[in-house]
MOPAC internal coordinates of N, CA, C and O (Angstrom, degrees):
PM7 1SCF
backbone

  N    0.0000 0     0.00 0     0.00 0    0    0    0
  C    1.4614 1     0.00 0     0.00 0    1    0    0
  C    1.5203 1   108.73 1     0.00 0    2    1    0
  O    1.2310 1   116.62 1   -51.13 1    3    2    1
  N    1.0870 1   124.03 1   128.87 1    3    2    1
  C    1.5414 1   146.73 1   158.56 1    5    3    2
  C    1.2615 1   110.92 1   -52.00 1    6    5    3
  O    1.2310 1   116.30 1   -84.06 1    7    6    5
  N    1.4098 1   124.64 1    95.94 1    7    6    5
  C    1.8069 1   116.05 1   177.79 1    9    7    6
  C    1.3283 1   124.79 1  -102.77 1   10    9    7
  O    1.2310 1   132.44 1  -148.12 1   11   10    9
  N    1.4409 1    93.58 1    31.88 1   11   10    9
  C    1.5472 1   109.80 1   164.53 1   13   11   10
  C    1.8079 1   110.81 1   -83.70 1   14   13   11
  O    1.2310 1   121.74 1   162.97 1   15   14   13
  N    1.7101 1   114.27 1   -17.03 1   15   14   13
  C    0.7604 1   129.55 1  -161.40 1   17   15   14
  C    1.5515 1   127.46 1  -103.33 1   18   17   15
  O    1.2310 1    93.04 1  -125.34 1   19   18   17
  N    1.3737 1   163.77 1    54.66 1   19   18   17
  C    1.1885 1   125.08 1  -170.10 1   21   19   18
  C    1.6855 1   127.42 1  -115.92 1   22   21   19
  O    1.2310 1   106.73 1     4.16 1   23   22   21
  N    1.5061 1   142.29 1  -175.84 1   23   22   21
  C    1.3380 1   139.48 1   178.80 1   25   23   22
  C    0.8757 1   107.23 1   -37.59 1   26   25   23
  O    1.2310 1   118.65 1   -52.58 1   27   26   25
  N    1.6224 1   120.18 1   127.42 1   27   26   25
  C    1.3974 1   113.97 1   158.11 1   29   27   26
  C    1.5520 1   103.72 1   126.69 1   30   29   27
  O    1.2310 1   128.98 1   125.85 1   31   30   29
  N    1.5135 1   100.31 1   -54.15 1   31   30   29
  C    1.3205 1   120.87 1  -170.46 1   33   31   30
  C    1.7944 1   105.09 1   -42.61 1   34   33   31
  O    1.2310 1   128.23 1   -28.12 1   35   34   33
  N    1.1754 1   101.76 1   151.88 1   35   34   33
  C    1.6369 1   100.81 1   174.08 1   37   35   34
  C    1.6714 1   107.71 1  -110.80 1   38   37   35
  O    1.2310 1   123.58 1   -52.06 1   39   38   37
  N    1.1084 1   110.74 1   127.94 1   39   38   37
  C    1.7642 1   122.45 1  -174.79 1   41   39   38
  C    1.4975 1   106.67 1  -110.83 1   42   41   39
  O    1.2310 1   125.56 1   -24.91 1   43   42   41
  N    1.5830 1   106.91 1   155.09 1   43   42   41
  C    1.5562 1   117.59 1   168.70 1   45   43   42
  C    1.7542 1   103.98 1  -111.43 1   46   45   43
  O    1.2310 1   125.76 1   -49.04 1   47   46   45
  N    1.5232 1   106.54 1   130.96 1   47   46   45
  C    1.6998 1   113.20 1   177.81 1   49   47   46
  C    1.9246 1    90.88 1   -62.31 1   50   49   47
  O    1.2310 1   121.82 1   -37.10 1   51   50   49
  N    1.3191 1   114.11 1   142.90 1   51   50   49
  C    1.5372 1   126.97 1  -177.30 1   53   51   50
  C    1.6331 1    87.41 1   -84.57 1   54   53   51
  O    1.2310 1   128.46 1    -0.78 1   55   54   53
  N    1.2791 1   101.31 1   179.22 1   55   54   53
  C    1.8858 1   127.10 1  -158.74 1   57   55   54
  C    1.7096 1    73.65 1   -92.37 1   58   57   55
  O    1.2310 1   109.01 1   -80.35 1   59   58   57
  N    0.9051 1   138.18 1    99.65 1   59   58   57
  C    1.6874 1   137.58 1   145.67 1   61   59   58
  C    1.3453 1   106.46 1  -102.11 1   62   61   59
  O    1.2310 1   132.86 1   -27.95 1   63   62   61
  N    1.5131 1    92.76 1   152.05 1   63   62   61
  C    1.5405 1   127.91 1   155.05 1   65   63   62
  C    1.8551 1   110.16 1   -69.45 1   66   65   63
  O    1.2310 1   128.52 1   126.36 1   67   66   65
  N    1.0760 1   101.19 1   -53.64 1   67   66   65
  C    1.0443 1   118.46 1  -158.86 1   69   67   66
  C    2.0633 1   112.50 1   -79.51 1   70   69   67
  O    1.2310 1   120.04 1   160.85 1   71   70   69
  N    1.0623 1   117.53 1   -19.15 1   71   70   69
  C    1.5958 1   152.65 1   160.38 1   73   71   70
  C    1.7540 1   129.39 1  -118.48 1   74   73   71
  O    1.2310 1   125.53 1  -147.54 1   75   74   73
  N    1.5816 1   106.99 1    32.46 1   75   74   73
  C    1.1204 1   112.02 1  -179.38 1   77   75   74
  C    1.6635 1   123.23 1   -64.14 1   78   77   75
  O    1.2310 1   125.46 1  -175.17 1   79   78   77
  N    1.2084 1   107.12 1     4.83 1   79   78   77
  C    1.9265 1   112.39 1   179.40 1   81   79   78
  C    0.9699 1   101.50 1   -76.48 1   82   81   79
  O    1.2310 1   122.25 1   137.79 1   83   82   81
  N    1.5480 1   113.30 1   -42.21 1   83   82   81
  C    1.8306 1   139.59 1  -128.49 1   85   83   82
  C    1.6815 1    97.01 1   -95.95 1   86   85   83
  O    1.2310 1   127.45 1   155.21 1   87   86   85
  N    1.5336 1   103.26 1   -24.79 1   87   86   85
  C    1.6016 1    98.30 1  -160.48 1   89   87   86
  C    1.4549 1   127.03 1   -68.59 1   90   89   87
  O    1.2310 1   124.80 1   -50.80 1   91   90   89
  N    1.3686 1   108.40 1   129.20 1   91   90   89
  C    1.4159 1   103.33 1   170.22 1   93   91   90
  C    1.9745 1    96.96 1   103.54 1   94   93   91
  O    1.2310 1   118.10 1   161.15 1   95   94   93
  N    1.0254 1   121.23 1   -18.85 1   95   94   93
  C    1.7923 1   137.34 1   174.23 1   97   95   94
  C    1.7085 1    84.85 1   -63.53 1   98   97   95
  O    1.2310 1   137.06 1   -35.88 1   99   98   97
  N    1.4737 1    84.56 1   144.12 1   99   98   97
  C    1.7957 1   117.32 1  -174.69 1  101   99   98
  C    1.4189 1    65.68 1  -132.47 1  102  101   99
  O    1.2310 1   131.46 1   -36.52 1  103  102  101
  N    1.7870 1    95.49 1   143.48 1  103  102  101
  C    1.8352 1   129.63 1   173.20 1  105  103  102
  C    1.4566 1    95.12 1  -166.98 1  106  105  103
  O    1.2310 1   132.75 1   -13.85 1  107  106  105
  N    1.2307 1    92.98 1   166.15 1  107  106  105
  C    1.6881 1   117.86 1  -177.26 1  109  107  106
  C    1.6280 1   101.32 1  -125.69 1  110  109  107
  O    1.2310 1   128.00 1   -54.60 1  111  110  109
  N    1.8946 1   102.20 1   125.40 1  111  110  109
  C    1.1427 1   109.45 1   179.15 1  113  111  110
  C    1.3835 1   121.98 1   -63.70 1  114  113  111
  O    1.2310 1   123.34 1   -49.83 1  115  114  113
  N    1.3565 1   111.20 1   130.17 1  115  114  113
  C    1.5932 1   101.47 1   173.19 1  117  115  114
  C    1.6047 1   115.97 1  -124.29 1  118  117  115
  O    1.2310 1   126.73 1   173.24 1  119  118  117
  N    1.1044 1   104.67 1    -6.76 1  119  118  117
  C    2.2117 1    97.18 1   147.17 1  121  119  118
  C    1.4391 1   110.65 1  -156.40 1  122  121  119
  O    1.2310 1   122.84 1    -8.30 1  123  122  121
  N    0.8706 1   112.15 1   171.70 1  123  122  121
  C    1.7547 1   124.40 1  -165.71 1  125  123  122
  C    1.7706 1    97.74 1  -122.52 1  126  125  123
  O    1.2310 1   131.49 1   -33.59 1  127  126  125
  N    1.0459 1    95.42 1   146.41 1  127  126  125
  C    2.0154 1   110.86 1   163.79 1  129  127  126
  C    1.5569 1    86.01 1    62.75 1  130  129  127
  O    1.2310 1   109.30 1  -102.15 1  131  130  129
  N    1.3365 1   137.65 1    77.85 1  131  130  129
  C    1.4734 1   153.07 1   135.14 1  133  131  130
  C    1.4411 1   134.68 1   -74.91 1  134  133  131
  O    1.2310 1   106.42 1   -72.25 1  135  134  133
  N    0.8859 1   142.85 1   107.75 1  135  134  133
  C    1.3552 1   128.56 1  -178.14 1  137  135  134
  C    1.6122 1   106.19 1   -62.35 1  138  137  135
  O    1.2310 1   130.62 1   -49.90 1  139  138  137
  N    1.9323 1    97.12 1   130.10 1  139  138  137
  C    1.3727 1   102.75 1   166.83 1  141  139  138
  C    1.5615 1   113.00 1  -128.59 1  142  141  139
  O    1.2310 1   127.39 1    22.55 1  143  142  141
  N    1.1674 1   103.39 1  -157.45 1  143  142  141
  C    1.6766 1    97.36 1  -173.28 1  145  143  142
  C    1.6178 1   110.15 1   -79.34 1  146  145  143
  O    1.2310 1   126.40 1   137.71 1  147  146  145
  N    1.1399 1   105.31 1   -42.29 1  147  146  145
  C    1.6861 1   112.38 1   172.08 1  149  147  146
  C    1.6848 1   126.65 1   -67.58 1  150  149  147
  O    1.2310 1   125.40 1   177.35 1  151  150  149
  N    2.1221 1   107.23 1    -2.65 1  151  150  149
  C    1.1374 1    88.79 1  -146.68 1  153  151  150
  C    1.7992 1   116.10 1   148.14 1  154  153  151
  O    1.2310 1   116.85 1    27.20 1  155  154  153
  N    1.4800 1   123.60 1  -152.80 1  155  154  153
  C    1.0689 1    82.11 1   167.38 1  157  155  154
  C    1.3958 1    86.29 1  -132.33 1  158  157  155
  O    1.2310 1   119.60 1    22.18 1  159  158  157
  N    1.1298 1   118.37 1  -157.82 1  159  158  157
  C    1.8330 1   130.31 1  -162.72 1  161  159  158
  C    0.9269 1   127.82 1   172.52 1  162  161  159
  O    1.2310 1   115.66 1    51.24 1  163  162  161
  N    1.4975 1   125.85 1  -128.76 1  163  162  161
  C    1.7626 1   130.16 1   172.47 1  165  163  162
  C    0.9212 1   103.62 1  -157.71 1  166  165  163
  O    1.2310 1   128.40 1   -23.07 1  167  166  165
  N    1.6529 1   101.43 1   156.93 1  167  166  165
  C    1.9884 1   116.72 1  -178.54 1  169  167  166
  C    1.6753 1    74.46 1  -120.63 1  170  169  167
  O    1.2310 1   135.83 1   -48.33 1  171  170  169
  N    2.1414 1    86.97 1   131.67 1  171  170  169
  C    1.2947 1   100.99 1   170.68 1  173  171  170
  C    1.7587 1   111.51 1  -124.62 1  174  173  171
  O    1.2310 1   119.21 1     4.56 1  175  174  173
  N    1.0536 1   119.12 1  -175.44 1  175  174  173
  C    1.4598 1   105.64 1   171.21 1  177  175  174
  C    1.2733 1   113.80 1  -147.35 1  178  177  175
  O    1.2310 1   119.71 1   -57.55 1  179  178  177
  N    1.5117 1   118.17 1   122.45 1  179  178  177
  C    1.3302 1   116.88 1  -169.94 1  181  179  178
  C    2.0726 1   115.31 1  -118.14 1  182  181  179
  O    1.2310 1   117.53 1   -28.80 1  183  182  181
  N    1.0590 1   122.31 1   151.20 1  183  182  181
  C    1.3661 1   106.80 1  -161.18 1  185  183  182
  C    1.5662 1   113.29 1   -77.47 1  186  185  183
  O    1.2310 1   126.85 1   170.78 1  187  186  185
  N    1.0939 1   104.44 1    -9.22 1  187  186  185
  C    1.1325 1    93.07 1  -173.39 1  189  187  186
  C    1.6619 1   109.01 1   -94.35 1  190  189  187
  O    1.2310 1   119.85 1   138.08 1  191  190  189
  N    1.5765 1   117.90 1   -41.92 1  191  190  189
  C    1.4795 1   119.30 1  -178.15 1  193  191  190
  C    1.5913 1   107.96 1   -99.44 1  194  193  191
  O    1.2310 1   110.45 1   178.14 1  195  194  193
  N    1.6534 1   135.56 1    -1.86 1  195  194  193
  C    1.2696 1   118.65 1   153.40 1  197  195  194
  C    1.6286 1    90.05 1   112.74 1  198  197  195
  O    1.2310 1   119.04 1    18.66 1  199  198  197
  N    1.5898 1   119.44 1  -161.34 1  199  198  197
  C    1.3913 1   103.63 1   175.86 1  201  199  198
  C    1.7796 1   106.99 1  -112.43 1  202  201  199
  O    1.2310 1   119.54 1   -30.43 1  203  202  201
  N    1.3763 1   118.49 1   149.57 1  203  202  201
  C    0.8003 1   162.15 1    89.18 1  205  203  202
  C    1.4615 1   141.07 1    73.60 1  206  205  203
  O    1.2310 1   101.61 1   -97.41 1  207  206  205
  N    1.2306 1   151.15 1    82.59 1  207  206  205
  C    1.5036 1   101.29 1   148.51 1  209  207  206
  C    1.6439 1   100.27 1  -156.59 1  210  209  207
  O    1.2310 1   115.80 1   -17.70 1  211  210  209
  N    1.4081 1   125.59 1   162.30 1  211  210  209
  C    1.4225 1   140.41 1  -146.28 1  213  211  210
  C    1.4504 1    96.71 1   168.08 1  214  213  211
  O    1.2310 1   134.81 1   -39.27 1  215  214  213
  N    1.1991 1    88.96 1   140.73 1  215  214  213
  C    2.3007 1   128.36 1   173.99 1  217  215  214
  C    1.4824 1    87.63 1   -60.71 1  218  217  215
  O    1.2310 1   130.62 1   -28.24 1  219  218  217
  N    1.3343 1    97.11 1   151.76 1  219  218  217
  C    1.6235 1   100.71 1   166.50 1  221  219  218
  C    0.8808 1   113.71 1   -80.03 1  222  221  219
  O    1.2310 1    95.68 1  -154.62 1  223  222  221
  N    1.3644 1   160.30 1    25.38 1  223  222  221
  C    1.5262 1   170.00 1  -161.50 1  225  223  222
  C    1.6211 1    85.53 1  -110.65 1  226  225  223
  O    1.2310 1   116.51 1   124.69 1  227  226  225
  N    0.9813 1   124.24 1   -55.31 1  227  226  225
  C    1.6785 1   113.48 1  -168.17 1  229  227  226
  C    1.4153 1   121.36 1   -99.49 1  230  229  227
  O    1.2310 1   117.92 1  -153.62 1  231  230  229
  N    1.3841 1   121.56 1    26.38 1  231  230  229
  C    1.3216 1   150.49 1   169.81 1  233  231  230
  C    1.5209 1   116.84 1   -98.08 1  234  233  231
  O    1.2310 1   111.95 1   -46.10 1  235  234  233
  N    1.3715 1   132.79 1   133.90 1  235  234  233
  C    0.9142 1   133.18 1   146.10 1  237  235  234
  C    1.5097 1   124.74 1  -114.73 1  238  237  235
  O    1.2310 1   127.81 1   -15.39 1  239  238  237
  N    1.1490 1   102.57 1   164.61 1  239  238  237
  C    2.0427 1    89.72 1  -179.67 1  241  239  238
  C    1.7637 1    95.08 1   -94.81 1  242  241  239
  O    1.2310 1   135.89 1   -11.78 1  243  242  241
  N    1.0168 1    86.84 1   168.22 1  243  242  241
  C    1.7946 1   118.74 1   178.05 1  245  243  242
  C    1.4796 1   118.98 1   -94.99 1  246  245  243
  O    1.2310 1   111.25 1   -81.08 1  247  246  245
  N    1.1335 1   134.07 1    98.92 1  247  246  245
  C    1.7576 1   131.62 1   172.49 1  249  247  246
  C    1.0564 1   107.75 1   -16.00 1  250  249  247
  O    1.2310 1   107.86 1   -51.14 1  251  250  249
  N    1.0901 1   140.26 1   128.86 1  251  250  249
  C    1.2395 1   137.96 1   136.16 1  253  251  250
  C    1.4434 1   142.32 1    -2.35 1  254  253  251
  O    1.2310 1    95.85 1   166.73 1  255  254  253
  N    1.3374 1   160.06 1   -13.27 1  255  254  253
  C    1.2375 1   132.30 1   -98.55 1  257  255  254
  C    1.6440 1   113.44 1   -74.53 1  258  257  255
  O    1.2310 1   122.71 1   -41.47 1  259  258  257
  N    1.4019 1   112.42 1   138.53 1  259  258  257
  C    1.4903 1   110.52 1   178.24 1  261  259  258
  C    1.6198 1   105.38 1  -100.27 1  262  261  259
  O    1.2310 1   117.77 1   -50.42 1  263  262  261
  N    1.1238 1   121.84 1   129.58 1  263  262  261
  C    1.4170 1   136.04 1  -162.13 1  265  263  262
  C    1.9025 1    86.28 1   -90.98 1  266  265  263
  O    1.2310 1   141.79 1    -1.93 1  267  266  265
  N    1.7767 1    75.31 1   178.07 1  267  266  265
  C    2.1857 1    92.91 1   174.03 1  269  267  266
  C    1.1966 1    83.18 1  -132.62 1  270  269  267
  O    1.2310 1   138.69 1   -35.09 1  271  270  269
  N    1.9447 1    81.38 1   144.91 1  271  270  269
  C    1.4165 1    96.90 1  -168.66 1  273  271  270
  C    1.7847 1   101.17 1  -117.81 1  274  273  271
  O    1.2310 1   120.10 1   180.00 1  275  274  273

């Protein structure tokens, strides 16, 4: 498992060759340690393309934003 990563978290698909539909898609992880074709990874789900799934190699995480309260 990748613990850069966990549920919930919101990810960006990386600039791939290999996931060129996907690229540049913000999703929110919804399980960790999945079997994928490369391996294993995460099924994420994003609103616009549905859920998901990709190695953590082609994941990035998303900043944070911290709001004012």
């Amino acid at each position: 498992m990748d613990t850069r990563f966990h549920v919930g978290q919101l990810v960006m698909v990386k600039e791939d060759p290999d996931v060129f539909p996907f690229c540049g898609e913000i999703a929110r992880v919804a399980a960790l340690d999945v079997p994928c074709m490369d391996g294993l990874g995460m099924e994420v789900v994003s609103d616009r393309l549905g859920p998901f799934k990709g190695t953590y190699a082609q994941f990035e995480p998303v900043p944070e934003m911290g709001g004012r309260h």
